[in-house]
PyMOL CGO cylinders between C-alpha atoms (Angstrom):
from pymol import cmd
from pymol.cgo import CYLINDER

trace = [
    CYLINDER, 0.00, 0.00, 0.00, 1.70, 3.06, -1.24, 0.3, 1, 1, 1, 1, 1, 1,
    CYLINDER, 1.70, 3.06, -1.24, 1.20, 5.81, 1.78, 0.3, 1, 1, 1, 1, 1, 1,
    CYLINDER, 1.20, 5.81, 1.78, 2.44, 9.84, 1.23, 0.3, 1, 1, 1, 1, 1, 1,
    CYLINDER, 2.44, 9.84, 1.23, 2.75, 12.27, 4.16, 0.3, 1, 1, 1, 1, 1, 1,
    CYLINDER, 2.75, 12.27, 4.16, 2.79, 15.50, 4.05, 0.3, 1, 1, 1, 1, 1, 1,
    CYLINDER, 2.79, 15.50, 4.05, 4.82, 17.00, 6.72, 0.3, 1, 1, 1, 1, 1, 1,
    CYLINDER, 4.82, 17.00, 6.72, 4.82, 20.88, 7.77, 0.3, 1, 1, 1, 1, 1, 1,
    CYLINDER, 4.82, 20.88, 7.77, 6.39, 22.74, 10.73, 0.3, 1, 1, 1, 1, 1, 1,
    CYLINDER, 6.39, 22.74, 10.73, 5.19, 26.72, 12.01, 0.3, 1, 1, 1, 1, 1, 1,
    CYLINDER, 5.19, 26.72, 12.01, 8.60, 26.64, 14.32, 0.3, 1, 1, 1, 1, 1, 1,
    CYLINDER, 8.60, 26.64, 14.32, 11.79, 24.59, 13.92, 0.3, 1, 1, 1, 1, 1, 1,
    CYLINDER, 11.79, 24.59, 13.92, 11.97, 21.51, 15.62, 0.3, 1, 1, 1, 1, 1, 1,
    CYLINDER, 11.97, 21.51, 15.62, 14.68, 20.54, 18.12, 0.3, 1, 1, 1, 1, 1, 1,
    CYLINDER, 14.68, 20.54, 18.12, 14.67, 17.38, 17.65, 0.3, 1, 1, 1, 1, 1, 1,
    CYLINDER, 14.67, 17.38, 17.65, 14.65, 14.51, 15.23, 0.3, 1, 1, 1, 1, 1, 1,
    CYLINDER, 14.65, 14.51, 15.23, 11.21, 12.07, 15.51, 0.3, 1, 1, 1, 1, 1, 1,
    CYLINDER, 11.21, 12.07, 15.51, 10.98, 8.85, 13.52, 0.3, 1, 1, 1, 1, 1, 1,
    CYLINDER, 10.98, 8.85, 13.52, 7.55, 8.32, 11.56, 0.3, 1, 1, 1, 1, 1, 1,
    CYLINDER, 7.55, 8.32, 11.56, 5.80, 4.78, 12.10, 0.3, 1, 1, 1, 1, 1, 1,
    CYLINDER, 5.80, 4.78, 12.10, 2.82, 3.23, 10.08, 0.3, 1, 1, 1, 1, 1, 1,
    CYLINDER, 2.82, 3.23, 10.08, 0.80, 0.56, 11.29, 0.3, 1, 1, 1, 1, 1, 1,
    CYLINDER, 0.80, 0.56, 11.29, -1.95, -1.24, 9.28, 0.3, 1, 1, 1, 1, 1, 1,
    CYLINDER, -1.95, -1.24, 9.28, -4.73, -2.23, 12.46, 0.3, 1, 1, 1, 1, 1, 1,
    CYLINDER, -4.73, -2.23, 12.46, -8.00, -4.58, 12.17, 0.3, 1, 1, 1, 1, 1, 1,
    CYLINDER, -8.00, -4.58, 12.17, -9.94, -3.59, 15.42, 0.3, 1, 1, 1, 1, 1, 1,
    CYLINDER, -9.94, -3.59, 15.42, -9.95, -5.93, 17.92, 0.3, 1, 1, 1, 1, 1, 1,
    CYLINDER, -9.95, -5.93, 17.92, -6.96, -7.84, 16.29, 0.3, 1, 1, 1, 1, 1, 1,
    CYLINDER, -6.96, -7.84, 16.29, -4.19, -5.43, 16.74, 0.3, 1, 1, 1, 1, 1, 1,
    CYLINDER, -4.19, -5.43, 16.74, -1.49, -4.79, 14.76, 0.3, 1, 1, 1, 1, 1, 1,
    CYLINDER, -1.49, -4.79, 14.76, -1.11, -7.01, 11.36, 0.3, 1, 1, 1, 1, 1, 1,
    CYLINDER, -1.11, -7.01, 11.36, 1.52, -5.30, 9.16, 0.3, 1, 1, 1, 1, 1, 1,
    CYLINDER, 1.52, -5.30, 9.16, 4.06, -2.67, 10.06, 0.3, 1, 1, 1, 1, 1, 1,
    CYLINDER, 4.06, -2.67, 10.06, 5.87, -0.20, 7.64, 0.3, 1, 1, 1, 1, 1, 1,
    CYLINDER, 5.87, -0.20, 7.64, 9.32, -0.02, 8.75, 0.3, 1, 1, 1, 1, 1, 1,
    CYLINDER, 9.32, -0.02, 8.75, 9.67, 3.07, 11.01, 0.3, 1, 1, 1, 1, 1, 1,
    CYLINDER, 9.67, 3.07, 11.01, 12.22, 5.78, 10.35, 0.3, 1, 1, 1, 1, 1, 1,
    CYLINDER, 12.22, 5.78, 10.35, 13.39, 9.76, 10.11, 0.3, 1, 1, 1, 1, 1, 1,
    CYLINDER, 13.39, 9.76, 10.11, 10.89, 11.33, 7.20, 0.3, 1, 1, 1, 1, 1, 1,
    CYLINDER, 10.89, 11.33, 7.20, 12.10, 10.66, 3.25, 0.3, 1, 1, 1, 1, 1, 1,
    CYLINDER, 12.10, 10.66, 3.25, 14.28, 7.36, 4.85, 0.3, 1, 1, 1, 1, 1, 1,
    CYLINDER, 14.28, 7.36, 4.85, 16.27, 10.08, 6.75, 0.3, 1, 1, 1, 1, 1, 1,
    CYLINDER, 16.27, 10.08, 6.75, 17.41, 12.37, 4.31, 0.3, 1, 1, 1, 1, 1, 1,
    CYLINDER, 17.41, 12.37, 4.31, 15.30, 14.79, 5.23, 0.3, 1, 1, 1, 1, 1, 1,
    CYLINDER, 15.30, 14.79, 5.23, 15.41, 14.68, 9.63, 0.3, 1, 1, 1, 1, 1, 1,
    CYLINDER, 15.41, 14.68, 9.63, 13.10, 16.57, 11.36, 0.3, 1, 1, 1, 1, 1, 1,
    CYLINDER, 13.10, 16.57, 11.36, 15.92, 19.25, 12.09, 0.3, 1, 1, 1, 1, 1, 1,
    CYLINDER, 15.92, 19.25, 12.09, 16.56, 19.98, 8.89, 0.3, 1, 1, 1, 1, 1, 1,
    CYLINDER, 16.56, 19.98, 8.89, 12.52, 21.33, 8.45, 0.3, 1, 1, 1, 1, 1, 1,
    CYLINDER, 12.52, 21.33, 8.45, 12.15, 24.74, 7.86, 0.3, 1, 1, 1, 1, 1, 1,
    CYLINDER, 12.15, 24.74, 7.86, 9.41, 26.72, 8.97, 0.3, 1, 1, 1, 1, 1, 1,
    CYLINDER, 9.41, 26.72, 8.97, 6.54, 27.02, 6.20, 0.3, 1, 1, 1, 1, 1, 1,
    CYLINDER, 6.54, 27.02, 6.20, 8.05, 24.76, 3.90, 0.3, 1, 1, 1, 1, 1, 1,
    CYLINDER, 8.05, 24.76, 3.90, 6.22, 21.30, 3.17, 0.3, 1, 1, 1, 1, 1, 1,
    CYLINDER, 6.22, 21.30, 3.17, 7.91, 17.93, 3.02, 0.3, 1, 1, 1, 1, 1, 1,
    CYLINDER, 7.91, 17.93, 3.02, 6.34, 14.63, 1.14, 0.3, 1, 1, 1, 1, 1, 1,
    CYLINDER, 6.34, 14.63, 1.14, 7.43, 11.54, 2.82, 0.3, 1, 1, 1, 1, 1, 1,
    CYLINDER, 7.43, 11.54, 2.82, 6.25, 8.54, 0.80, 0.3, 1, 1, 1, 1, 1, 1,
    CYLINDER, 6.25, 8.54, 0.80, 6.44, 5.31, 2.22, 0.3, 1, 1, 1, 1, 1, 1,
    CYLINDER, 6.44, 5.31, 2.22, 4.68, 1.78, 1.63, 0.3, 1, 1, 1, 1, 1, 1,
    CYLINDER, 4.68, 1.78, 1.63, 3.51, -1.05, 3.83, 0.3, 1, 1, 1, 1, 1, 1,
    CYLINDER, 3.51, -1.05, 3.83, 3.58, -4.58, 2.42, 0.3, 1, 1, 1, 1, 1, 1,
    CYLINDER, 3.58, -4.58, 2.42, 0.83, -6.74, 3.07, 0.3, 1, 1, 1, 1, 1, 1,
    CYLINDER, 0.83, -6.74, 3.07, 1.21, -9.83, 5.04, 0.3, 1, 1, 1, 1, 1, 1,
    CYLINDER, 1.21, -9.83, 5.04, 0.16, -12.75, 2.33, 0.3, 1, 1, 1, 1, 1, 1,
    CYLINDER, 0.16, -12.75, 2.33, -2.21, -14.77, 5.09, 0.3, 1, 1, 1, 1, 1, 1,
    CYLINDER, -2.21, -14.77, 5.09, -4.25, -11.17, 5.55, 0.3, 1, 1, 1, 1, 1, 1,
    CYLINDER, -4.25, -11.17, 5.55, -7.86, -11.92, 6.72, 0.3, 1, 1, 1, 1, 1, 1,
    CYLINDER, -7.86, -11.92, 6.72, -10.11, -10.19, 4.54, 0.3, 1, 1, 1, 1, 1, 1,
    CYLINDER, -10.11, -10.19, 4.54, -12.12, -7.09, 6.33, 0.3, 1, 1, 1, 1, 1, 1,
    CYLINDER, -12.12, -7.09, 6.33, -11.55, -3.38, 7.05, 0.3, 1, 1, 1, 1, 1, 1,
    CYLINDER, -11.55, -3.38, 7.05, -8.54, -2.18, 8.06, 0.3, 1, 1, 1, 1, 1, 1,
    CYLINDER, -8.54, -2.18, 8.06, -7.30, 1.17, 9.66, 0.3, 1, 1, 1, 1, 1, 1,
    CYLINDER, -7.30, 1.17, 9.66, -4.13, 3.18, 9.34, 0.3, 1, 1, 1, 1, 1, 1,
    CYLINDER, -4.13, 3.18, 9.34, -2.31, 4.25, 11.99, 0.3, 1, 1, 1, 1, 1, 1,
    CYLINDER, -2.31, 4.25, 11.99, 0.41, 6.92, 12.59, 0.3, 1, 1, 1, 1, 1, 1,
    CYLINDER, 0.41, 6.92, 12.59, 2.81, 7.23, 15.22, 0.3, 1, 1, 1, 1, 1, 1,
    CYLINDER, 2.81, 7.23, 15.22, 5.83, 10.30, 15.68, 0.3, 1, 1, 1, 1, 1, 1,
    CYLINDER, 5.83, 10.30, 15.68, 7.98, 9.27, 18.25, 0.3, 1, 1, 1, 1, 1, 1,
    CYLINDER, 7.98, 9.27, 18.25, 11.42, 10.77, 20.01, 0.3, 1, 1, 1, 1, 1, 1,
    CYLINDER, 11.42, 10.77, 20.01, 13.31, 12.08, 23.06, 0.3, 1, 1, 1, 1, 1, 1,
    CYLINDER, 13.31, 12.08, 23.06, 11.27, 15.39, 23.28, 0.3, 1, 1, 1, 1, 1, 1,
    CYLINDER, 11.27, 15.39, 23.28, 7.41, 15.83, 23.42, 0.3, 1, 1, 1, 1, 1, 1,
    CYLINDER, 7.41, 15.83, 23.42, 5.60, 16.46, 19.90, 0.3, 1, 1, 1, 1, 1, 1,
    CYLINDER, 5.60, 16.46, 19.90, 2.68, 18.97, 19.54, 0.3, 1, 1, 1, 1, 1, 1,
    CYLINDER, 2.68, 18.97, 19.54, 0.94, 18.50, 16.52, 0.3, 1, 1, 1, 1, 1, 1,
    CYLINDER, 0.94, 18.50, 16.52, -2.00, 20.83, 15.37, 0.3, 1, 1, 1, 1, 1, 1,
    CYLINDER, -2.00, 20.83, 15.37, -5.60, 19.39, 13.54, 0.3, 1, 1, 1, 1, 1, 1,
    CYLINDER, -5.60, 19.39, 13.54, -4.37, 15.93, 15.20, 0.3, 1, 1, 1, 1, 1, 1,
    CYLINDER, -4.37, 15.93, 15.20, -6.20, 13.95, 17.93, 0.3, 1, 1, 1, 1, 1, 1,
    CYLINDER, -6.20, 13.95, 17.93, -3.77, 11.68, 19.99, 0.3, 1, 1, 1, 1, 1, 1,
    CYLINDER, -3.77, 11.68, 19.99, -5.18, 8.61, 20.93, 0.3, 1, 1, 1, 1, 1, 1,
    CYLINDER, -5.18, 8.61, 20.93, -2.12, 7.34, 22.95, 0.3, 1, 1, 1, 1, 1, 1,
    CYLINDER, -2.12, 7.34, 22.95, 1.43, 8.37, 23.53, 0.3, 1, 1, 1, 1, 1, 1,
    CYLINDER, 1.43, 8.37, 23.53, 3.12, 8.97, 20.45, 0.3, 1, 1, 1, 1, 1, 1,
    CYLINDER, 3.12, 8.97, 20.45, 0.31, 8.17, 18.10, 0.3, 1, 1, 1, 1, 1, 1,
    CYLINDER, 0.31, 8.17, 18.10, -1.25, 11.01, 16.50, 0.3, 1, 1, 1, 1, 1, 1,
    CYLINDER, -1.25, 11.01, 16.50, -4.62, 9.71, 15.07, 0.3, 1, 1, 1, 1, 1, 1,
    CYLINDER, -4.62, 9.71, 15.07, -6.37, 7.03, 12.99, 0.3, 1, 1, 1, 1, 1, 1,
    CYLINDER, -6.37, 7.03, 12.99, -5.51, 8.32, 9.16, 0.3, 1, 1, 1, 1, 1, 1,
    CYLINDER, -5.51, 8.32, 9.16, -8.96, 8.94, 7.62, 0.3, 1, 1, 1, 1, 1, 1,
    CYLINDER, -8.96, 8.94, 7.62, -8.31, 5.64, 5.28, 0.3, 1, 1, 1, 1, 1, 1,
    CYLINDER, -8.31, 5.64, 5.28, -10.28, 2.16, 5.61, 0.3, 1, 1, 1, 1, 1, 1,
    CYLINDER, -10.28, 2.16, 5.61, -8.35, -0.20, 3.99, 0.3, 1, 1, 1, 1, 1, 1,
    CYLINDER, -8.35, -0.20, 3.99, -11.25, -3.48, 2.75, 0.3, 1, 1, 1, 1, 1, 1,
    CYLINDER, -11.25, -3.48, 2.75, -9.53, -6.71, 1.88, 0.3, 1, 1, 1, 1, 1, 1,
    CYLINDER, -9.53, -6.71, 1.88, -11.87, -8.92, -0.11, 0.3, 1, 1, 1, 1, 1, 1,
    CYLINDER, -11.87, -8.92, -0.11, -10.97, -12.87, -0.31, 0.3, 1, 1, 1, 1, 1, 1,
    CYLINDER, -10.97, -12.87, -0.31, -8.83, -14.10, -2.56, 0.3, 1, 1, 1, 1, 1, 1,
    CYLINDER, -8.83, -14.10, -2.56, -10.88, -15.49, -6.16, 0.3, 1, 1, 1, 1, 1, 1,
]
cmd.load_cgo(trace, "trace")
């Protein structure tokens, strides 16, 4: 599944926070995991932001093969040393900013 953030900062940031995706089926947790990392695989840290200035981050998560079919949801997490305040966001638990507004349906295999 082909997944592109886009990142934008009002102040700079002191500190660099890796970007996690996690594909979720409610009730069964957590069933496939992008590979977590600094934004654009690190060549573009968090530091390095500048105010007003937007950053595309595209990323993928692979699909396990043995996926159940059903509806799936996206979830993001920003995670480092220092706190992260994010506008437009609602945070659901530590370090996870919100649900994406994405259902993901997997329909059996013909």
């Amino acid at each position: 599944i082909p997944v592109s953030l886009y990142w934008m900062t009002d102040t700079p940031l002191a500190a660099d926070y890796r970007i996690a995706l996690h594909l979720a089926q409610d009730g069964r947790g957590v069933v496939a995991s992008a590979r977590d990392s600094q934004p654009v695989n690190g060549f573009v840290p968090t530091v390095a932001w500048e105010p007003g200035k937007p950053v595309w981050d595209n990323r993928s998560i692979a699909l396990p093969p043995d996926i159940v079919p059903g509806e799936y949801n996206l979830w993001l997490s920003v995670y480092g040393e220092e706190p992260l305040s994010a506008s437009g966001t609602q945070t659901v638990e530590a370090n996870t900013l919100g649900v994406l507004p994405i259902t993901i349906t997997v329909n059996p295999r013909n």
